[in-house]
C-alpha positions in Angstrom: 53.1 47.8 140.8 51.4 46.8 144.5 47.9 47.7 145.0 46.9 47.8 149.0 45.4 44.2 148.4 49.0 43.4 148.4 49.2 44.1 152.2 46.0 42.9 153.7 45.6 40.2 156.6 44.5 36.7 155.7 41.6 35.3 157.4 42.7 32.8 159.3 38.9 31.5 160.2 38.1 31.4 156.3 41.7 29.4 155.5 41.6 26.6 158.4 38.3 25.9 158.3 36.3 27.5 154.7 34.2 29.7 156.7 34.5 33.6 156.5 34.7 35.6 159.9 32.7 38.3 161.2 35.2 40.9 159.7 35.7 39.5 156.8 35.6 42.0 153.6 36.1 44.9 156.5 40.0 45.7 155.4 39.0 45.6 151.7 35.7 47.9 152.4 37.9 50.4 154.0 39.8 50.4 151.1 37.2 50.9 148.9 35.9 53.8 151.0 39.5 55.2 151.0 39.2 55.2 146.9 35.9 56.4 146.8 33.4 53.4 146.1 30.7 54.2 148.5 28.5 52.1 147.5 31.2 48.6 146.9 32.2 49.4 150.1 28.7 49.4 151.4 28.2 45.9 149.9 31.7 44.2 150.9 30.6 45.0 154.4 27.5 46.7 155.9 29.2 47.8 158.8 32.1 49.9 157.4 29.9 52.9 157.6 28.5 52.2 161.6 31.8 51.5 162.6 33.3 54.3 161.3 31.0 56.4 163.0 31.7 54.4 166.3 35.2 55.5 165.7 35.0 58.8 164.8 32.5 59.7 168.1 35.5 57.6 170.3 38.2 59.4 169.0 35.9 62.5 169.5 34.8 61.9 173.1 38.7 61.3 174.2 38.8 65.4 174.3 35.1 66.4 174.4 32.8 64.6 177.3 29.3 65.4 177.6 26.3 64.1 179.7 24.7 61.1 177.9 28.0 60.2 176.0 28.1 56.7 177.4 24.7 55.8 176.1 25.8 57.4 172.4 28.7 54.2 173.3 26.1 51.7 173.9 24.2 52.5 170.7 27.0 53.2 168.4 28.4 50.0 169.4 25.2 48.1 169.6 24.1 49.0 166.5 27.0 48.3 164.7 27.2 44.6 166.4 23.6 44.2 165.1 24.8 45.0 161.3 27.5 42.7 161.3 25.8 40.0 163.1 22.4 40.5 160.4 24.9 40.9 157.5 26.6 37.9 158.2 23.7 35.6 158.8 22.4 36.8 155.4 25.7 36.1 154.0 25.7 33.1 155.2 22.4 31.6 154.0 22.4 33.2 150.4 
């Protein structure tokens, strides 16, 4: 039986050169979000829940636009580039 690991991309940064990427861990966080561990997915990668959220509000502001909506952008996406780029420097030095 296949689980959705089966599927997933390879990271191409972390199997030339060792390293691990900016996304890495973000394909099996979503999975772990789809299945229900909050939390693991939380932990695999910081961002999951940002970016999600920076999703949702794009997919949202395709039909509804409202005054201030491109500074909601710029903080959405802002904030979720600050999460991956903290999480991955901690990641990196522990």
């Amino acid at each position: 039986m296949s689980s959705p690991e089966d599927y997933m991309l390879p990271c191409l940064n972390k199997k030339l050169l060792g390293i691990e990427c900016l996304g890495c861990g973000i394909q099996r966080a979503t999975i772990l979000v789809f299945q229900g561990e909050f939390k693991a997915a939380f932990f695999m990668y910081p961002a999951i829940y940002s970016l999600f959220l920076l999703a949702l509000f794009l997919i949202f502001n395709l039909f509804v636009k409202f005054k201030g909506d491109e500074k909601v952008k710029i903080v959405l996406v802002v904030m979720s580039i600050s999460i991956i780029v903290i999480s991955y420097i901690l990641k990196i030095i522990n």
